[in-house]
KOLROLUM-839431 format. One record per residue: x, y, z of N, C-alpha, C, O in turn. Coordinates in steps of 0.1 Angstrom, whole numbers, plus 2048, in hexadecimal, padded with zeros to 3 digits. Example, Ala and Ser with C-alpha at 12.3 -4.5 7.8 and 13.67 -1.06 7.14 Angstrom:
BEGIN
<markol n_c1="884" n_c2="7C7" n_c3="84E" ca_c1="87B" ca_c2="7D3" ca_c3="84E" c_c1="884" c_c2="7DF" c_c3="84E" o_c1="88E" o_c2="7DF" o_c3="855"/>
<markol n_c1="880" n_c2="7EA" n_c3="847" ca_c1="889" ca_c2="7F5" ca_c3="847" c_c1="881" c_c2="800" c_c3="84F" o_c1="886" o_c2="80B" o_c3="850"/>
# end
This chain:
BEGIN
<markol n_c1="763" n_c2="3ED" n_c3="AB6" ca_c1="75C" ca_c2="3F4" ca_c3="AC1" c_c1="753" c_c2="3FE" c_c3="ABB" o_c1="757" o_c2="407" o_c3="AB3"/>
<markol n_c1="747" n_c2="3FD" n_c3="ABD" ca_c1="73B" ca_c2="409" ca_c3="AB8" c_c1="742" c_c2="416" c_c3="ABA" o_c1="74B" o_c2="417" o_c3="AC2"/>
<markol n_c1="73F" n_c2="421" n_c3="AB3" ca_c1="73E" ca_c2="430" ca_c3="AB6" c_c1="736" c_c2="434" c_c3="AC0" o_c1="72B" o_c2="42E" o_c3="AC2"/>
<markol n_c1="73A" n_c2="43D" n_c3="AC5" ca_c1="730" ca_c2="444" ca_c3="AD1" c_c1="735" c_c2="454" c_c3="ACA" o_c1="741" o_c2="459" o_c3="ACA"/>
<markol n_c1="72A" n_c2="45B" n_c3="AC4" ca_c1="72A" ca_c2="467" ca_c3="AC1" c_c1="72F" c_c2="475" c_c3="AC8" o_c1="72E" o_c2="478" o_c3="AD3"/>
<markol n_c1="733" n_c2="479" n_c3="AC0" ca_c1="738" ca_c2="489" ca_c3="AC3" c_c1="72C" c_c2="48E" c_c3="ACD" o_c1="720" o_c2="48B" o_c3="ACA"/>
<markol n_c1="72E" n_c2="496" n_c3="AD9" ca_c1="724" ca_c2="497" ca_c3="AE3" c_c1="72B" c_c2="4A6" c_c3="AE7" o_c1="737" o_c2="4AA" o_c3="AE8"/>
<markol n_c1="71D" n_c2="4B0" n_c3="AEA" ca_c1="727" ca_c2="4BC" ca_c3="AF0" c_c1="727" c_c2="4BC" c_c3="AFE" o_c1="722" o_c2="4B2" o_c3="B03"/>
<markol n_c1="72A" n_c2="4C2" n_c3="B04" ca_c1="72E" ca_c2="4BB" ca_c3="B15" c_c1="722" c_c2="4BE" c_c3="B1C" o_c1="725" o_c2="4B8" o_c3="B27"/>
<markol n_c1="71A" n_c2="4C1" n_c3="B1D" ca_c1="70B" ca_c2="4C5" ca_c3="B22" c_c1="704" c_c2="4B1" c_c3="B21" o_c1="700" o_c2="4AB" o_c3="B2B"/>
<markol n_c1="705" n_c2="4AB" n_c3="B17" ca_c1="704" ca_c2="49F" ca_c3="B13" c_c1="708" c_c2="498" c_c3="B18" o_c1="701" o_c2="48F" o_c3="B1D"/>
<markol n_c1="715" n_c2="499" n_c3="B18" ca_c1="721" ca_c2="490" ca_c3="B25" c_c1="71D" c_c2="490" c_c3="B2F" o_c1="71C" o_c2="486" o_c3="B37"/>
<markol n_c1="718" n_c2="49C" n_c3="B33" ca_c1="715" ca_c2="49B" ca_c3="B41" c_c1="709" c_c2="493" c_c3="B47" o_c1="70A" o_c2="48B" o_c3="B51"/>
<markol n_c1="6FD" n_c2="497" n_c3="B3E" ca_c1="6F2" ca_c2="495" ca_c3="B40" c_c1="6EF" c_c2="482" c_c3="B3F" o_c1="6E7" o_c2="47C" o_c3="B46"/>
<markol n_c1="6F9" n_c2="47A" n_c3="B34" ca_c1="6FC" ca_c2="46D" ca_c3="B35" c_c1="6FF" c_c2="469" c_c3="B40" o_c1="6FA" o_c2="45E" o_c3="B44"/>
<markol n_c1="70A" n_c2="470" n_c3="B49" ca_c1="717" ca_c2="46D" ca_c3="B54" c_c1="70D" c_c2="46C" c_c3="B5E" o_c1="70E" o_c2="464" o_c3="B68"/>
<markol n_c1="701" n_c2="476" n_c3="B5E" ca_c1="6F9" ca_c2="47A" ca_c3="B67" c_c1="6EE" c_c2="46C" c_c3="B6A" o_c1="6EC" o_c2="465" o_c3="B74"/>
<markol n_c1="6E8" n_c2="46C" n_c3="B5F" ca_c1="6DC" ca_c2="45D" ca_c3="B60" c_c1="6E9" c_c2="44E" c_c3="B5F" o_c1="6E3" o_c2="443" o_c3="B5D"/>
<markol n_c1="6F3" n_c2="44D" n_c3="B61" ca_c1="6FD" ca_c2="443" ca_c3="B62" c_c1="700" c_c2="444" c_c3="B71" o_c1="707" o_c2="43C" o_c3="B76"/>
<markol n_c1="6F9" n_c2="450" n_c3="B7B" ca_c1="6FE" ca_c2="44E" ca_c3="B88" c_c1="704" c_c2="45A" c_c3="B8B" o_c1="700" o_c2="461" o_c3="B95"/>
<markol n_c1="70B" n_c2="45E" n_c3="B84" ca_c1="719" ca_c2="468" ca_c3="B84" c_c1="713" c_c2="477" c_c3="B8F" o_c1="708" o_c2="47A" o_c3="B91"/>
<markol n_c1="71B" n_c2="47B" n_c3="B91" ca_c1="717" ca_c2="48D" ca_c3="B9A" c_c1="71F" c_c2="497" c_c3="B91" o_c1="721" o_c2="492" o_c3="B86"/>
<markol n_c1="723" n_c2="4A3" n_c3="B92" ca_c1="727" ca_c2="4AE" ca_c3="B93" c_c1="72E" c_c2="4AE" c_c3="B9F" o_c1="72A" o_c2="4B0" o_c3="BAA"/>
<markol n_c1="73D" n_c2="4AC" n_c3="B9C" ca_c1="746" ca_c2="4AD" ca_c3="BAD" c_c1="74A" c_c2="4B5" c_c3="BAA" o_c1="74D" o_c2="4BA" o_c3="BB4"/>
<markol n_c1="74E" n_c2="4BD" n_c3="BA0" ca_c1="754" ca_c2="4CD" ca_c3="BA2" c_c1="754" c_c2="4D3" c_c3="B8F" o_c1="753" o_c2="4CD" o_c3="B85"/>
<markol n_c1="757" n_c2="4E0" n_c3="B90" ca_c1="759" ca_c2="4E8" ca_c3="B80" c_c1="765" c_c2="4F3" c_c3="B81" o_c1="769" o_c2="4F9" o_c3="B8A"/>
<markol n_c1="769" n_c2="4F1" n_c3="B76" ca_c1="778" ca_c2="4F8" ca_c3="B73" c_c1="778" c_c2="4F2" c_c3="B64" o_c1="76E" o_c2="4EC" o_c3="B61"/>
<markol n_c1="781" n_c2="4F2" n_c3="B5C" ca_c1="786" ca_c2="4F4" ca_c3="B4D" c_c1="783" c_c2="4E6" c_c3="B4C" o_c1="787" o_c2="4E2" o_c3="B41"/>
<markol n_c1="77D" n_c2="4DA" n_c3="B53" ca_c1="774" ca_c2="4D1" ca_c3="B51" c_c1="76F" c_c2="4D0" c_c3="B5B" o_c1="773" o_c2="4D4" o_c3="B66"/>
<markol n_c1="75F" n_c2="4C9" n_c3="B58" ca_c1="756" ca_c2="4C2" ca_c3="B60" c_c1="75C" c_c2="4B5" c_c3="B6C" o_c1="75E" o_c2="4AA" o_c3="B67"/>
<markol n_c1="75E" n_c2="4B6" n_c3="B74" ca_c1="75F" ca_c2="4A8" ca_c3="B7A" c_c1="754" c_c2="4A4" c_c3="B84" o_c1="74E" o_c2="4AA" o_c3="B8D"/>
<markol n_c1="751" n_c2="494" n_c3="B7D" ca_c1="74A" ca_c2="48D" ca_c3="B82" c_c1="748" c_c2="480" c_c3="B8A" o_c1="74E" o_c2="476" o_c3="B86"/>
<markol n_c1="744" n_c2="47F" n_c3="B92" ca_c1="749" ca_c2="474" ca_c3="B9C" c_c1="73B" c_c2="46A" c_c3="BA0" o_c1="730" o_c2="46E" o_c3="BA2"/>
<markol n_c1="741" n_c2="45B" n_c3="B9F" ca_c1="737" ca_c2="459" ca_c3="BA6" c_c1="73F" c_c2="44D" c_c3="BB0" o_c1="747" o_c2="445" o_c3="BAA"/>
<markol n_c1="73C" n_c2="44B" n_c3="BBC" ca_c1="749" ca_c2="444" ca_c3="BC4" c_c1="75A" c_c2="44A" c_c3="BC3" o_c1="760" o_c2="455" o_c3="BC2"/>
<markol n_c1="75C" n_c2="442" n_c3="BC4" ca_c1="769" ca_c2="443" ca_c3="BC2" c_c1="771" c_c2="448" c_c3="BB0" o_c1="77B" o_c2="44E" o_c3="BAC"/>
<markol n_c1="766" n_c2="444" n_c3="BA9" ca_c1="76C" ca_c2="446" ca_c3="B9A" c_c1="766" c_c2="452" c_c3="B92" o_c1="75B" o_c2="453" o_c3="B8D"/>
<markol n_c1="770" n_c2="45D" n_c3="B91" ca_c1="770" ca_c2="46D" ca_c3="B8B" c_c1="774" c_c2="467" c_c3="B7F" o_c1="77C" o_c2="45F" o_c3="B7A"/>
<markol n_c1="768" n_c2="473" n_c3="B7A" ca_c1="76A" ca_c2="473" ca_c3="B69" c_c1="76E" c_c2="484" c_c3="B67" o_c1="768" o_c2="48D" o_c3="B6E"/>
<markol n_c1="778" n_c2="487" n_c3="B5E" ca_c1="776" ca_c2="493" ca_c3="B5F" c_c1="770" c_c2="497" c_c3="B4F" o_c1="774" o_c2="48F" o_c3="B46"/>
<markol n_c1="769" n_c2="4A1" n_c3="B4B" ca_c1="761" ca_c2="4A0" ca_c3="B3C" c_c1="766" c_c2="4AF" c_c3="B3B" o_c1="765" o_c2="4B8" o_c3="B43"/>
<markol n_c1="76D" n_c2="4B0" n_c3="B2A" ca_c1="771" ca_c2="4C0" ca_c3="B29" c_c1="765" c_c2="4C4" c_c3="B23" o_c1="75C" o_c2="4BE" o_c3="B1E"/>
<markol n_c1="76A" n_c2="4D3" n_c3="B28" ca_c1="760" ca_c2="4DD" ca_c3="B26" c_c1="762" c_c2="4E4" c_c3="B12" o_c1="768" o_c2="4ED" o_c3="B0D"/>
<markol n_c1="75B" n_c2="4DB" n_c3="B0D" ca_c1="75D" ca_c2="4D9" ca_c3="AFE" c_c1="74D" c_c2="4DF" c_c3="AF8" o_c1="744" o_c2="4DF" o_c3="B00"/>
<markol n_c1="74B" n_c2="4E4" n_c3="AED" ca_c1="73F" ca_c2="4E3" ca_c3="AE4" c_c1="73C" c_c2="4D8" c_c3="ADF" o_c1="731" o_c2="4D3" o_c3="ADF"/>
<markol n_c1="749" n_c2="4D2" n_c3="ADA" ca_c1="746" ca_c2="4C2" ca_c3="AD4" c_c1="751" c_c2="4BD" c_c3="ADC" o_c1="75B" o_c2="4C3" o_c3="ADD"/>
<markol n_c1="74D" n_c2="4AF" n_c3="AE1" ca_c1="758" ca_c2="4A7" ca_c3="AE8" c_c1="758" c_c2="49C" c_c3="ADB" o_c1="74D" o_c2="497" o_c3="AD6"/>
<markol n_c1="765" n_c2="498" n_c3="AD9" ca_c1="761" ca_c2="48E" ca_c3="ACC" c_c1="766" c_c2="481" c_c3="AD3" o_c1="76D" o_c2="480" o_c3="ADD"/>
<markol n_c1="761" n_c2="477" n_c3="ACB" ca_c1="757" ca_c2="468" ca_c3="AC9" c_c1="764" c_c2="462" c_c3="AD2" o_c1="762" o_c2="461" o_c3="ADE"/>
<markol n_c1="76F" n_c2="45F" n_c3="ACE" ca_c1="77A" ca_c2="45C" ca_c3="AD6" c_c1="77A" c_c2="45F" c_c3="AE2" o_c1="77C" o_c2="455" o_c3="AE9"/>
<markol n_c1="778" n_c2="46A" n_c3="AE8" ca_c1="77F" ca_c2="46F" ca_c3="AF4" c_c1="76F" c_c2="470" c_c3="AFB" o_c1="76D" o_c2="475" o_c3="B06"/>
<markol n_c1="764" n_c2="46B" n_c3="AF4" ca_c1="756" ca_c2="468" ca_c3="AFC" c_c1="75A" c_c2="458" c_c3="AFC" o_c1="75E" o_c2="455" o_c3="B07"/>
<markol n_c1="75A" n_c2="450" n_c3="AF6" ca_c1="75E" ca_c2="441" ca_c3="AF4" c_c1="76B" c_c2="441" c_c3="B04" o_c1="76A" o_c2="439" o_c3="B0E"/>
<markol n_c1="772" n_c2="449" n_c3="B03" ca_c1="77B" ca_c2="445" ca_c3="B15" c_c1="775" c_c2="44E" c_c3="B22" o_c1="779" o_c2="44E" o_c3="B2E"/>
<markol n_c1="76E" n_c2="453" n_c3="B1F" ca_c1="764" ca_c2="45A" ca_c3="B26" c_c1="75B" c_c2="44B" c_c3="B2C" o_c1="75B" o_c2="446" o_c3="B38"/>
<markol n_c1="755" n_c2="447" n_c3="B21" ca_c1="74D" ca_c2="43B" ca_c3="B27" c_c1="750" c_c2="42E" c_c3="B2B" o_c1="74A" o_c2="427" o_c3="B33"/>
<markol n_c1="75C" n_c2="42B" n_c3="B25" ca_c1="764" ca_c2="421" ca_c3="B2C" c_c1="768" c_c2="425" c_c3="B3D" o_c1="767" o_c2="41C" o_c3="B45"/>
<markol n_c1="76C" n_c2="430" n_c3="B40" ca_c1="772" ca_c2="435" ca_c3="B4C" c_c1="764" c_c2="432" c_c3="B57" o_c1="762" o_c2="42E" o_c3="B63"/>
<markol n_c1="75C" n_c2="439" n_c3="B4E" ca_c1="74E" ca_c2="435" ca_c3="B58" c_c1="74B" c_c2="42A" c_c3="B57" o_c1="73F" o_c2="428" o_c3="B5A"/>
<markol n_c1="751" n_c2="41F" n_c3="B53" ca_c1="74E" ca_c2="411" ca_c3="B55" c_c1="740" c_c2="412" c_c3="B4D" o_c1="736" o_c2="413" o_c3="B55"/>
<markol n_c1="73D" n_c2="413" n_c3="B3F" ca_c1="734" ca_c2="413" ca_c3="B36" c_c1="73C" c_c2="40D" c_c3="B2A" o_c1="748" o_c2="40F" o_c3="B27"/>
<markol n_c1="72E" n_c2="403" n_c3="B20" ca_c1="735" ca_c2="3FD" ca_c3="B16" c_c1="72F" c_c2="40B" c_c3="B0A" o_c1="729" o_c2="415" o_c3="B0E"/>
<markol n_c1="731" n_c2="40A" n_c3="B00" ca_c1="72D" ca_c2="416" ca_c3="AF7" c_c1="71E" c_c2="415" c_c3="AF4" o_c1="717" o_c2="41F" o_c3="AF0"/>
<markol n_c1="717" n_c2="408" n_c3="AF7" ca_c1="70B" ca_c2="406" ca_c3="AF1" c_c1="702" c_c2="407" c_c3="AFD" o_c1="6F6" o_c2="407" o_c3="AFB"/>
<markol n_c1="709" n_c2="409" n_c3="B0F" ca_c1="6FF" ca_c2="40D" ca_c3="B1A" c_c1="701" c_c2="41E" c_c3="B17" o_c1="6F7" o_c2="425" o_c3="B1B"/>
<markol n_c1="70A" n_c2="424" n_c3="B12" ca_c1="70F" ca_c2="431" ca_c3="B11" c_c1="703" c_c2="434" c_c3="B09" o_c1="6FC" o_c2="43D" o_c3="B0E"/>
<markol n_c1="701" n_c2="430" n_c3="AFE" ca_c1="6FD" ca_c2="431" ca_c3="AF5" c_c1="6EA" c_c2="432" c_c3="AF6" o_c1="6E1" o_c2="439" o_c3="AF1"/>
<markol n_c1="6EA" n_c2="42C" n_c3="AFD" ca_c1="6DC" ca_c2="425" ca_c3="B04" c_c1="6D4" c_c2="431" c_c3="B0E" o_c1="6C9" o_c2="435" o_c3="B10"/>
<markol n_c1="6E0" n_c2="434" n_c3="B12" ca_c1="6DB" ca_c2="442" ca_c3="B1E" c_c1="6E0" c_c2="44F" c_c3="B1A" o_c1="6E4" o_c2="457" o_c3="B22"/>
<markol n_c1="6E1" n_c2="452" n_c3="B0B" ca_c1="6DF" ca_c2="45C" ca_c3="B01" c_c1="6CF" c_c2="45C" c_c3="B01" o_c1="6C8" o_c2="463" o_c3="AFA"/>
# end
């Protein structure tokens, strides 16, 4: 499975954002919704590669459309 890079959460968002995604609420993470499927994204300086890799699986993204809307 490719890497999907260390990302700080401003990034996450901004991906989650052109993928569809909203801003459904803020507290000690971001959650984001689009339908029925909430992502919630911590509130990190670096979110690392891993835990962006189930980040993008959850939003139903492969690493290389993730990757693509970087």
């Amino acid at each position: 499975m490719p890497n999907i890079p260390d990302l700080g959460q401003r990034d996450a968002v901004r991906v989650l954002k052109k993928a569809g995604f909203a801003i459904d609420r803020q507290g000690k993470h971001i959650i984001m919704r689009k339908g029925n499927v909430i992502i919630p994204i911590p509130r990190h300086n670096t979110i690392k590669g891993f835990t962006m890799g189930k980040i993008a699986k959850d939003a139903g993204l492969t690493p290389e459309q993730f990757r693509e809307l970087l």
